[in-house]
C-alpha positions as CSV (number, residue, x, y, z in Angstrom):
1,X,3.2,4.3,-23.7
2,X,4.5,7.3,-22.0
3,X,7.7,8.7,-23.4
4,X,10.0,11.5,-22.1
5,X,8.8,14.2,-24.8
6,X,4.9,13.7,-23.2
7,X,6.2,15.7,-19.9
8,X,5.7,19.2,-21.2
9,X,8.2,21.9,-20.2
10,X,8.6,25.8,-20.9
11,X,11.3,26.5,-22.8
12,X,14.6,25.5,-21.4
13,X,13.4,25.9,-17.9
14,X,14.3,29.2,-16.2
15,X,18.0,29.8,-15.6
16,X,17.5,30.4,-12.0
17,X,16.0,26.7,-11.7
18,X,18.9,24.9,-13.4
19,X,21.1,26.6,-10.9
20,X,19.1,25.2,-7.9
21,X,19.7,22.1,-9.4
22,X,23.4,22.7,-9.9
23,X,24.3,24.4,-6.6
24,X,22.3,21.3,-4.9
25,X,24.5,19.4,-2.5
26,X,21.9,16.3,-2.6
27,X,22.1,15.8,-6.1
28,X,24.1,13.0,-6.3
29,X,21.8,11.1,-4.4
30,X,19.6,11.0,-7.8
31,X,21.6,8.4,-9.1
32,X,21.3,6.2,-6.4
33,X,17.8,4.9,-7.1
34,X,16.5,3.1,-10.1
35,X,14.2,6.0,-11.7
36,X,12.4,5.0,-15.1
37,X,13.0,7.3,-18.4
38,X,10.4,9.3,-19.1
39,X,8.7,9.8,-15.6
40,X,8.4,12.1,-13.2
41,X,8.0,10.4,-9.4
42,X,6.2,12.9,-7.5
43,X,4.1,10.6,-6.0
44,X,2.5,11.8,-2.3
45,X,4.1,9.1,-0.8
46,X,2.6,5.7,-0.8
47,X,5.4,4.2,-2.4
48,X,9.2,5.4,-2.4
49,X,11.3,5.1,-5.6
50,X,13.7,2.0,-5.6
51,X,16.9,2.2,-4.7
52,X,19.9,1.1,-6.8
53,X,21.3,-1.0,-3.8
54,X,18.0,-2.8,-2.8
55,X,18.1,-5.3,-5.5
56,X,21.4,-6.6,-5.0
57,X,21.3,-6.7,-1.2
58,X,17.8,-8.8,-1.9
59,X,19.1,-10.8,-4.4
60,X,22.3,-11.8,-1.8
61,X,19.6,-12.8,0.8
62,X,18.1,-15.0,-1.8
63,X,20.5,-16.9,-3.5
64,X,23.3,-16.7,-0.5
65,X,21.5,-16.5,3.0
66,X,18.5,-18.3,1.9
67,X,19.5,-20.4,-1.3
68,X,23.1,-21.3,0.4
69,X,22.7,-20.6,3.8
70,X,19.4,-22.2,4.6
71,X,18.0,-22.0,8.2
72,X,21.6,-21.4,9.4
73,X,20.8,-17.5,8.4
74,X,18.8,-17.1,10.7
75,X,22.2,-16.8,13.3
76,X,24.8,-17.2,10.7
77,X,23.4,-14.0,9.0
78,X,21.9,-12.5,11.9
79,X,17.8,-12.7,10.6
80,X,16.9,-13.1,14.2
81,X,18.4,-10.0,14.6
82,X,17.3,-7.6,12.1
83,X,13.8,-6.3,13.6
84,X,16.3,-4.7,16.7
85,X,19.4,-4.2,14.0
86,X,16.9,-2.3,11.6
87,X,15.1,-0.4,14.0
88,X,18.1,1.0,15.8
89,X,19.0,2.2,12.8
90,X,15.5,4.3,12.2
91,X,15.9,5.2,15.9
92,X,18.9,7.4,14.2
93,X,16.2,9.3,12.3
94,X,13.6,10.0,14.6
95,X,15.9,10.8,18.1
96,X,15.4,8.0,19.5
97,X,17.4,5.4,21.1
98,X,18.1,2.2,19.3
99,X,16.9,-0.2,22.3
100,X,13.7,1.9,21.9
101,X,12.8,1.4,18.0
102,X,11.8,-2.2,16.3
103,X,10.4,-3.0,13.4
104,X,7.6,-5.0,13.2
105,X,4.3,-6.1,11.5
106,X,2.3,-3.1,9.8
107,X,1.2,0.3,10.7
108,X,-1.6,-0.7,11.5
109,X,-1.5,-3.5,13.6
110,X,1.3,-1.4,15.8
111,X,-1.0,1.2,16.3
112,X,-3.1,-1.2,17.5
113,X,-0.7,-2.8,20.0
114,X,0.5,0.3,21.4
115,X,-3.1,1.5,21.4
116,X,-4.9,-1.3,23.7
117,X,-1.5,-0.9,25.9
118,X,-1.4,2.5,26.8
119,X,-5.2,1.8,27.6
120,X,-4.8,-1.2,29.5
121,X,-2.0,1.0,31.1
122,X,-4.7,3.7,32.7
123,X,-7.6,1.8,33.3
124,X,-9.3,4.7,35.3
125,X,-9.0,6.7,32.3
126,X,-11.9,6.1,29.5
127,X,-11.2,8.8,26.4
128,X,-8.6,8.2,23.5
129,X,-8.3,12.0,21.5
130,X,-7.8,12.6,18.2
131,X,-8.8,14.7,15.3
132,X,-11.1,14.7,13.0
133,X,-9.3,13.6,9.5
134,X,-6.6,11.7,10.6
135,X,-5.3,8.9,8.8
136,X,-8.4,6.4,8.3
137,X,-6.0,3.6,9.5
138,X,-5.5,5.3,13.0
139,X,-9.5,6.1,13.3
140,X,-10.2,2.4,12.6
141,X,-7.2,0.8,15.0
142,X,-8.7,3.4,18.4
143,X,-11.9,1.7,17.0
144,X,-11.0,-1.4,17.0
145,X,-8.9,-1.2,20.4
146,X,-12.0,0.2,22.3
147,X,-13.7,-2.7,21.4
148,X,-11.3,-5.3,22.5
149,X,-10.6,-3.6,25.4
150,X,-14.3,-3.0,26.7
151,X,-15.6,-0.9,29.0
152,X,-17.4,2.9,28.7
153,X,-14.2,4.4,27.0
154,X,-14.7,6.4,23.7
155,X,-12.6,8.1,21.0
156,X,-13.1,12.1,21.0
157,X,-12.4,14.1,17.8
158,X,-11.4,17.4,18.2
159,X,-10.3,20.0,15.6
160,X,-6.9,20.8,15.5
161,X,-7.0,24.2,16.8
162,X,-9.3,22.7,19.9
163,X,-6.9,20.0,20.5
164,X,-5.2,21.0,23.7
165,X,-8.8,21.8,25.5
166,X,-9.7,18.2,25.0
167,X,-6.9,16.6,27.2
168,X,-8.3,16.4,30.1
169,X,-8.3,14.2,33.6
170,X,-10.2,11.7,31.5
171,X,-7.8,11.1,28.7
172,X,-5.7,8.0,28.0
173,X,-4.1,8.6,24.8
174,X,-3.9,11.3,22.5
175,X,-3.2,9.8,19.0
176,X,-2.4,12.0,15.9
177,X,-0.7,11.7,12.6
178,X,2.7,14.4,12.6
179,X,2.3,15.6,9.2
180,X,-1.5,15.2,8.0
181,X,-1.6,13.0,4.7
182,X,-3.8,15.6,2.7
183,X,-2.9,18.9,3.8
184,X,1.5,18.3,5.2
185,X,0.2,20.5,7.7
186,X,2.9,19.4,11.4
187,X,1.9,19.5,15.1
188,X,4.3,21.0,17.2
189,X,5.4,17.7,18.6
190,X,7.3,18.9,21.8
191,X,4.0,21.4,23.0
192,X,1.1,18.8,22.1
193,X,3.2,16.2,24.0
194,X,3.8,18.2,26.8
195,X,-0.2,19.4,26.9
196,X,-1.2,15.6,27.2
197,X,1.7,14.9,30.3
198,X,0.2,18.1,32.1
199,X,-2.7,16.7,32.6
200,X,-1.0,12.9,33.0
201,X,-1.9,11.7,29.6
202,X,0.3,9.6,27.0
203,X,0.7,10.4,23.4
204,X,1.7,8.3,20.5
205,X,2.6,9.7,16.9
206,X,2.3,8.3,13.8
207,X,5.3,9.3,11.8
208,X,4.4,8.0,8.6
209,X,4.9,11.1,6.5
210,X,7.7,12.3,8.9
211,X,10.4,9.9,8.7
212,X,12.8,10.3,6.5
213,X,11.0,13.6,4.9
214,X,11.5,15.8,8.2
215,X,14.2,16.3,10.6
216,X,12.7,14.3,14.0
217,X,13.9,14.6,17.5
218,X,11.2,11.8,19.9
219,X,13.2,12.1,22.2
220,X,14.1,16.0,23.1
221,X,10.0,15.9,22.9
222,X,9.6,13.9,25.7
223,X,7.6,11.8,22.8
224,X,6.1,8.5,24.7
225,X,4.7,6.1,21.9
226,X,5.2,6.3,18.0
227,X,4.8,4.3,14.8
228,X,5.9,4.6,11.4
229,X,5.3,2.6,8.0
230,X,9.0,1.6,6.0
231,X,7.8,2.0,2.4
232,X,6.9,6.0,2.2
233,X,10.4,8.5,2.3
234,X,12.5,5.4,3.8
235,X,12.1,3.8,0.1
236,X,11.6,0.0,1.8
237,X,9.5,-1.1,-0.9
238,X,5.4,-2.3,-1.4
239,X,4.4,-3.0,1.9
240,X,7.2,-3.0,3.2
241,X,7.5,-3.5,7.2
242,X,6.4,-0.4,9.6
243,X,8.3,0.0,13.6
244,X,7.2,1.5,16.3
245,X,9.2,3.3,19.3
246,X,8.4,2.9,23.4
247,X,10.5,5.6,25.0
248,X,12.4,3.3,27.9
249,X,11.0,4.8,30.8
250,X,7.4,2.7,29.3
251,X,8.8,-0.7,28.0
252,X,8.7,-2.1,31.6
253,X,5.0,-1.1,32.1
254,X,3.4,-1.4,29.0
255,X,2.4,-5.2,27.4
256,X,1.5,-6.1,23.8
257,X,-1.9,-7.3,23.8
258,X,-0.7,-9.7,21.1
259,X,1.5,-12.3,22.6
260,X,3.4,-13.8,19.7
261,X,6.1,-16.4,20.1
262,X,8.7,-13.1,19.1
263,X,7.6,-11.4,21.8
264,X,8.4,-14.2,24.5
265,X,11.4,-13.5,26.8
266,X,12.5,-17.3,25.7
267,X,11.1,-17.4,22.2
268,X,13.4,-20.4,21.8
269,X,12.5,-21.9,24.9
270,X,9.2,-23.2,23.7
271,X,7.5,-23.0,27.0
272,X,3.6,-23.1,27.2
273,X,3.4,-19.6,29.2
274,X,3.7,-16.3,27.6
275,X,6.6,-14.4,29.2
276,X,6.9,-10.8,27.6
277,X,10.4,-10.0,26.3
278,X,12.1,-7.1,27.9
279,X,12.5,-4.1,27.1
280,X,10.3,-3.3,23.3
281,X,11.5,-6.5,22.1
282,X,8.1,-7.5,23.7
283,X,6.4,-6.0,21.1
284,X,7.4,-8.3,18.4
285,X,4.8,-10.8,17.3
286,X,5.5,-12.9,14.4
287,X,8.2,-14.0,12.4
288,X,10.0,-11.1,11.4
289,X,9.7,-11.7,7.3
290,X,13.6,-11.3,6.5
291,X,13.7,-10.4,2.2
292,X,11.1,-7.1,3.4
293,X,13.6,-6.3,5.9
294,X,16.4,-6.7,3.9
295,X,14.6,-4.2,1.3
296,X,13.7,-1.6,3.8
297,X,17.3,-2.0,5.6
298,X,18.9,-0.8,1.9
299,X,16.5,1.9,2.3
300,X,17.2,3.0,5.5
301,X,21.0,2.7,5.2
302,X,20.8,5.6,2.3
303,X,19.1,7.8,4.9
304,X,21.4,7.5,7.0
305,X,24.0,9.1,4.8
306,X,21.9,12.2,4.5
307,X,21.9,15.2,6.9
308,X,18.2,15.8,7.6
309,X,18.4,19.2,7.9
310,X,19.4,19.1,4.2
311,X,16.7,17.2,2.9
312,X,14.2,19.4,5.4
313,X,16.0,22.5,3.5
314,X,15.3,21.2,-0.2
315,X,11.8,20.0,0.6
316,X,10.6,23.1,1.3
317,X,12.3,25.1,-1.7
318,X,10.6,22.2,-4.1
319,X,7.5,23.4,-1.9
320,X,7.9,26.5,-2.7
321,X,9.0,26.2,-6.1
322,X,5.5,24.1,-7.0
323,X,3.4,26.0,-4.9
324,X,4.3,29.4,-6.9
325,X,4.3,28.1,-10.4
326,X,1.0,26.2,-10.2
327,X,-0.8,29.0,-8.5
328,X,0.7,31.4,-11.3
329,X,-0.5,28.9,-14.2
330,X,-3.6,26.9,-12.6
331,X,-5.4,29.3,-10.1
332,X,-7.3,30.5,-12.9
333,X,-8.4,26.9,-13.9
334,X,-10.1,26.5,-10.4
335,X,-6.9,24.7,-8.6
336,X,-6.0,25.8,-4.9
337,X,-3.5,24.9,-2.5
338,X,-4.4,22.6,0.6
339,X,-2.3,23.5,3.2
340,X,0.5,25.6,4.3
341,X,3.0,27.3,2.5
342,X,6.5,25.8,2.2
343,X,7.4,29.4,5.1
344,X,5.7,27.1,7.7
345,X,6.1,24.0,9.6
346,X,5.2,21.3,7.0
347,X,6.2,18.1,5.9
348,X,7.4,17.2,2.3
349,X,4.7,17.2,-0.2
350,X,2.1,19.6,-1.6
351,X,-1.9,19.2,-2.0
352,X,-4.3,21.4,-4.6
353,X,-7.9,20.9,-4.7
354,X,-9.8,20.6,-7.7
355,X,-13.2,19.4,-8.4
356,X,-11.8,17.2,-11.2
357,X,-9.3,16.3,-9.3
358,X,-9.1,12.4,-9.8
359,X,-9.4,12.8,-14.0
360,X,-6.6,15.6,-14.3
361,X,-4.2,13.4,-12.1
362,X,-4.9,11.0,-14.3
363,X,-4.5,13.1,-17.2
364,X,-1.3,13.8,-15.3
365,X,0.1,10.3,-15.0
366,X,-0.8,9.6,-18.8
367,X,2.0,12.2,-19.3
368,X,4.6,11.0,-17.2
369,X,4.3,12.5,-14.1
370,X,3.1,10.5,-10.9
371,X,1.2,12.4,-8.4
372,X,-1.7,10.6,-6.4
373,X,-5.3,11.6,-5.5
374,X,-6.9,11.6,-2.2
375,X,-10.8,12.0,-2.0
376,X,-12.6,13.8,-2.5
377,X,-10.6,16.0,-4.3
378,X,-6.9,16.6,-3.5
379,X,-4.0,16.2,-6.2
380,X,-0.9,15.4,-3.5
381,X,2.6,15.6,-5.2
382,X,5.3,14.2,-3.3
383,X,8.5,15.9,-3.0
384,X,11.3,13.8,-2.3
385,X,14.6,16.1,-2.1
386,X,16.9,12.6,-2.8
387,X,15.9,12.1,-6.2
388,X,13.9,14.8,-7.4
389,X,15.5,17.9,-9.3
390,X,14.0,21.8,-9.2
391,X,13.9,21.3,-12.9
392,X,11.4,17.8,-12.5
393,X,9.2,20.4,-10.3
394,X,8.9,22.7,-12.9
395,X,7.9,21.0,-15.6
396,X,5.5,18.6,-13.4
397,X,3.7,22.3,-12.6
398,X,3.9,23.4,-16.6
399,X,2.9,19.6,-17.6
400,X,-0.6,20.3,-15.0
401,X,-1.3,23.9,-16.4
402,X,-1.1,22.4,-19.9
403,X,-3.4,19.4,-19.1
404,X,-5.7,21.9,-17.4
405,X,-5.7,24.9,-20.6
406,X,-6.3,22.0,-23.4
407,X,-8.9,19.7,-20.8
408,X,-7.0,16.7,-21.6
409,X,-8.3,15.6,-18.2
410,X,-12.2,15.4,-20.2
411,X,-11.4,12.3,-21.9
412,X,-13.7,9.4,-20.7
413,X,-10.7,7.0,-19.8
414,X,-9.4,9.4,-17.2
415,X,-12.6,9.4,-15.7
416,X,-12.4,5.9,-14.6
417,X,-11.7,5.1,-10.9
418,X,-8.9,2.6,-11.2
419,X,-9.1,0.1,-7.1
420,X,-5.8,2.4,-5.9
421,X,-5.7,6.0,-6.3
């Protein structure tokens, strides 16, 4: 069982990091989510910590809206609602405009809706572009939409650097992730954007790591298509539902290739004849599934209370902060940063490489602090600025210098490769 004396820490932590933590206007904010003894949360991040309010607004949609209120809720509590009510409020945190955010479905099967539509949308045009390394989920979903849709088109990978040489006459869709999973390296949103409308393609952005980690502005960027999960830095909870965004000069154009009855312009209507909703309400597909919501509406609500700029500002002094005490401690062990440095654009966690990478984070997470592991061999630690302290930093970097001088990481159970890394 892991107890708070496994988390090893040099002595008193330096003064100059205690008064980070002191002079740190987002402190308060730690006390708003539901953080277990003994554990430090720097996970890379598949799953936000819970906050404090979620379980009482859940627990009032259970026993009131749905214990008392029955399928009255749906109006008398406004479920019909909450895919636009929710996503207007993550427009807030991205630039957009709340008539052109909803939430809906997964990640995944958004990226595929928006996918096969901005196809279907340019039917002269055969290439989707991306890079090499994205998010596996994105790969899959062009995959999978340049099946369904037919035809001679073709997904192009290009490295990052090469990027803006690929957009050509021939391209559709340029699809990339904002901040890469692995490495937190950014794109310049506004110049890839405009590349791709130079030469008249669209461009759609998965946000995952971006929103609520890094300050966003979709719509200064002339951004056309995006998509984002709920359950990363918006703290919505285990699978909790994704959105996705269709700037307004598209909604009237583009059409869901999946016609579900919460798509309809009369869902209610119950007509035989799919009539797409206006507007991006027509990307809606099946029953919104209200206690997720509910969860990632808590969530959202405590972003919205933050200045971004703030949490952009902490984030990169935690970057720092790790990035300087674990080269200092571990660089002789074989660790090295993934990445950029917390000087350039980046989003909010921190990658090393190590060839034994899975067993010390292992090692790691026996002690108390939660990091994850991406193969083949990145340790990623998360760096939420709402709830994590300069001091938790500090000892997360000592507790990994310790685990790598005494090879704790050797022992045969860490070597195990547990179904979720």
């Amino acid at each position: 069982m892991t107890t708070p004396h496994a988390i090893r820490s040099d002595a008193a932590i330096d003064t100059d990091i205690a008064a980070l933590d002191l002079a740190d206007p987002l402190a308060p904010f730690r006390a708003r989510f539901a953080l277990p003894d003994g554990v430090l949360y720097l996970d890379g991040n598949s799953l936000g910590a819970l906050p404090v309010a979620t379980g009482e607004r859940v627990q009032q949609a259970l026993q009131h809206e749905w214990g008392t209120g029955l399928i009255r809720s749906w109006n008398s509590a406004d479920w019909i609602g909450a895919p636009q009510r929710v996503g207007g409020k993550i427009a807030r945190l991205i630039g957009a405009q709340p008539h052109e955010v909803v939430v809906a479905d997964s990640t995944s099967a958004n990226l595929f809706k928006l996918i096969v539509a901005a196809l279907q949308a340019s039917p002269a045009r055969r290439t989707v572009l991306s890079e090499p390394g994205n998010f596996p989920t994105d790969l899959y979903m062009i995959e999978s939409a340049l099946a369904t849709v037919g035809g001679d088109r073709r997904l192009v990978l290009a490295p990052r650097a090469e990027l803006a040489a690929h957009i050509d006459d021939d391209t559709a869709l340029v699809l990339l992730t904002h901040v890469h999973y692995k490495t937190a390296e950014m794109h310049d949103m506004a110049a890839v954007t405009a590349a791709a409308h130079a030469r008249g393609a669209l461009v759609l952005w998965d946000l995952s790591h971006s929103v609520g980690a890094v300050p966003l502005a979709l719509n200064a960027c002339r951004a056309d298509l995006a998509v984002g999960c709920g359950y990363k830095f918006l703290n919505g909870g285990p699978g909790a539902p994704a959105f996705l965004f269709v700037a307004e000069r598209h909604q009237a154009t583009l059409q869901s290739p999946l016609g579900g009855w919460m798509g309809h312009a009369r869902p209610f209507a119950f007509v035989d004849h799919y009539e797409p909703a206006p507007g991006v309400a027509r990307f809606l597909c099946g029953t919104p599934p209200i206690l997720a919501l509910t969860a990632l509406e808590a969530g959202v609500d405590l972003h919205l209370e933050v200045d971004m700029t703030q949490i952009a500002t902490k984030a990169r002094a935690l970057a720092a902060l790790l990035i300087e005490r674990v080269e200092a401690q571990c660089a002789a062990y074989g660790v090295s940063l993934v990445g950029p440095r917390a000087d350039a654009p980046r989003g909010s966690h921190v990658s090393f490489r190590h060839p034994e990478g899975y067993a010390i984070m292992q090692a790691l997470i026996a002690r108390g602090v939660i990091g994850d592991f991406r193969a083949p061999d990145i340790m990623r630690f998360g760096l939420t600025p709402l709830y994590l302290r300069f001091a938790d930093v500090a000892a997360a970097a000592d507790t990994l210098a310790d685990v790598l001088r005494t090879e704790a990481w050797r022992d045969p159970a860490f070597q195990v490769r547990q179904p979720v890394t």
